[in-house]
C-alpha positions in Angstrom: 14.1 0.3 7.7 11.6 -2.3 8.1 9.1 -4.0 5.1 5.7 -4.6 4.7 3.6 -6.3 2.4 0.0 -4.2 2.7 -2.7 -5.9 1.6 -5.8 -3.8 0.7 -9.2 -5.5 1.4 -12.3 -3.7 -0.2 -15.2 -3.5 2.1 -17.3 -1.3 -0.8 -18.7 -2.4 -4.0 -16.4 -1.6 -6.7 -18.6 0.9 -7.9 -17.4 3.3 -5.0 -13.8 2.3 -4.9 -13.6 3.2 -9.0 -15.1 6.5 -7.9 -11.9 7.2 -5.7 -9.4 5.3 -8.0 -7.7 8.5 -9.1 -7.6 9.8 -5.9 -6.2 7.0 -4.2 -3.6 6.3 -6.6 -2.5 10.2 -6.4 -1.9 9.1 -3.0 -0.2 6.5 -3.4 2.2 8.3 -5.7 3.4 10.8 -2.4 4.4 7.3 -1.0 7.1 6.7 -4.2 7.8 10.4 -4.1 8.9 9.9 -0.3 10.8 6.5 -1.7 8.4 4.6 0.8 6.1 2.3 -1.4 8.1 -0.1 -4.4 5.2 -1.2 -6.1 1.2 -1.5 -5.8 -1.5 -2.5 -7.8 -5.2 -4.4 -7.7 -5.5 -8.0 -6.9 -7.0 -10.0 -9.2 -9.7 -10.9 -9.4 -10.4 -7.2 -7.8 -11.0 -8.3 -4.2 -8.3 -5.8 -2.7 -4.8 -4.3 -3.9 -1.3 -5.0 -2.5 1.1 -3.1 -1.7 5.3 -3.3 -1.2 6.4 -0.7 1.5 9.3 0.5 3.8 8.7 2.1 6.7 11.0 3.3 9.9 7.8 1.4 11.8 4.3 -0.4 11.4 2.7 2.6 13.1 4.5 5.1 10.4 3.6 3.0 7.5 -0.2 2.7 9.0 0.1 6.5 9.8 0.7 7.1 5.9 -2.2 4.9 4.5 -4.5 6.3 7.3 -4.6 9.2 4.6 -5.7 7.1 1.8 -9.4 8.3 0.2 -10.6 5.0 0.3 -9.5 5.0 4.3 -10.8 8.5 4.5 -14.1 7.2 3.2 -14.3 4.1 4.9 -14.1 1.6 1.9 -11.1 -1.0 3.4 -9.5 -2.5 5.7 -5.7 -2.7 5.4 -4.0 -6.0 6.5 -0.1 -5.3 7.5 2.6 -7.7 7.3 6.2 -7.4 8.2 8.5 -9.0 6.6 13.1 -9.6 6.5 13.9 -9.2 2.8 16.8 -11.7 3.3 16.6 -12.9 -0.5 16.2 -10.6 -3.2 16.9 -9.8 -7.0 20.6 -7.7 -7.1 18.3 -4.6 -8.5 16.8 -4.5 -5.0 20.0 -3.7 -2.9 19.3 -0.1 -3.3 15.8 -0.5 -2.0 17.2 -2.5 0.9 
């Protein structure tokens, strides 16, 4: 399983992306249904969001977000990074 840190860049005013706020986090919430997202939430001040995911690949985990309303409606851009989790909290082992 390979992890990503997803960073969520708003290309709207705020205006739209609170209009699609529920929607997008009822998204989001297939992604921990499916055990692939650990946590998300806005960046502050509210540029953007991040998110931490898993994925079997970059192409699944951008195939998954590709279905988020605010993709759908063209209000981001998603930045995706890769990373080793070689240090963690003993909590995380699971996730790992």
């Amino acid at each position: 399983m390979k992890h990503f840190v997803i960073e969520i860049i708003y290309k709207a005013p705020i205006e739209k992306i609170e209009e699609v706020l529920s929607e997008h986090r009822e998204f989001l919430q297939t992604g921990y249904d499916k055990g692939m997202l650990l946590m998300s939430g806005p960046q502050l001040p509210r540029i953007g969001g991040i998110v931490i995911a898993r994925a079997e690949s970059m192409e699944q985990i951008a195939e998954f977000f590709s279905n988020d309303p605010y993709n759908q409606n063209g209000y981001v851009h998603y930045q995706y990074i890769e990373f080793n989790p070689v240090k963690r909290q003993a909590i995380m082992e699971q996730w790992v």
